[in-house]
C-alpha positions, 0 to 999 in steps of 0.5 A: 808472602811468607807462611805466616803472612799468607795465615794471618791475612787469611784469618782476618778476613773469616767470619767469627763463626768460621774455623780454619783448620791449616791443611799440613800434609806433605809439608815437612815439621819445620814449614808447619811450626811456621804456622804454629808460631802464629799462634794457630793451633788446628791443623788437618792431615791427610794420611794417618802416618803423616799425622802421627808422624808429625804429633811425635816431634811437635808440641802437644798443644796442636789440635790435630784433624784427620781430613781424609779417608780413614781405614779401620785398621788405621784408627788405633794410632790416632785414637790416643791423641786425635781432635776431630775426624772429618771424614767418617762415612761409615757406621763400621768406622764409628764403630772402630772409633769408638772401640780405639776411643775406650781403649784410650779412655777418651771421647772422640769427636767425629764428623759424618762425611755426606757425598755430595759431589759429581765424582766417583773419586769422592768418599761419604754416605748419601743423604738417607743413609746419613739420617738412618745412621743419626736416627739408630739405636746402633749410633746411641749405643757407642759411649765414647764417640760424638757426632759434633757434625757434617763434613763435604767436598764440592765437585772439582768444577769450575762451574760455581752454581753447581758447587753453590748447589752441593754446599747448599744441599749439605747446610740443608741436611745439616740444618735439617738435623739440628732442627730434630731431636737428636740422639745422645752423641749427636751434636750439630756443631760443625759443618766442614766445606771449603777448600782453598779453592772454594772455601769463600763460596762455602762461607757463603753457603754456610760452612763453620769450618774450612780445610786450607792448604796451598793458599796457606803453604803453598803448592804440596811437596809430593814425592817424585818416583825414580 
């Protein structure tokens, strides 16, 4: 099936509530314009170069999401133009963000990524220093970034009740903090899990925002060394 089939029959079968975001990285301009030409306009980066790389000779229309581990002193080349990143999981990081964000004079929506997985491998803040975070005065003093909501990765496991159980802790704490009353910059809107291989299990579990790729693009073109 062609890149756009494999989209649309995607996007028919999502809830309303959920959005894709189609994860472009380490596939070239002309593969991803196949996608834009559907009419879909978010899509996720995991390298901050390729992100800026592809925004210079695509249409300025597509929202782009930063999805992967994102490091201070990378945040000033997406801060003209970013949509959403998904992968803050530091106080430092929003503190740079929101730096890079005045210099732009912008706003710069942002996701807190919790580690919820079995890994090492995996980035994010645990559980207590999620709520620290959201309840400090440090948070209410940035004026130019907003906490619109959560962000996860499952453990890479083929046991379905345990990836189930970490989906599920994350909706918990998301739920959890929507429910209080939240500082200014703080809005829980988006809970972001799922990936092509568990973003059905992460609907079920709660997710409003799943990061796709292969089951999109198809296998990523990752260079070969020699």
């Amino acid at each position: 099936m062609s890149i756009a089939e494999n989209l649309n029959g995607l996007k028919a079968e999502l809830p309303d509530h959920v959005e894709l975001i189609a994860v472009s990285k380490t596939h070239p301009a002309e593969k991803v314009m196949e996608a834009y030409d559907t009419g879909h306009r978010h899509f996720g980066e995991n390298k901050v170069q390729e992100m800026v790389a592809k925004s210079e000779t695509m249409p300025s229309d597509i929202r782009w999401h930063l999805i992967g581990h994102l490091q201070r002193n990378k945040v000033k080349y997406i801060a003209p133009f970013v949509h959403l990143i998904h992968g803050v999981d530091s106080l430092k990081l929003l503190k740079e963000i929101n730096k890079r964000a005045k210099q732009n004079e912008r706003v710069i929506d942002c996701l807190i990524q919790v580690f919820i997985a079995k890994e090492d491998t995996k980035f994010g803040m645990d559980e207590k220093e999620v709520r620290t975070l959201i309840a400090s005065t440090e948070l209410q003093e940035l004026e130019h970034i907003r906490v619109v909501g959560l962000m996860g990765m499952a453990t890479n496991t083929d046991n379905t009740d345990q990836i189930k159980s970490e989906f599920k802790g994350l909706k918990q704490l998301f739920e959890d903090i929507k429910a209080s009353d939240t500082p200014k910059h703080v809005e829980m809107n988006h809970l972001s899990m799922g990936m092509s291989g568990d973003y059905k299990l992460a609907i079920e579990c709660g997710s409003t925002m799943v990061r796709v790729g292969s089951a999109i693009f198809g296998a990523r073109n990752y260079p070969t060394n020699g």
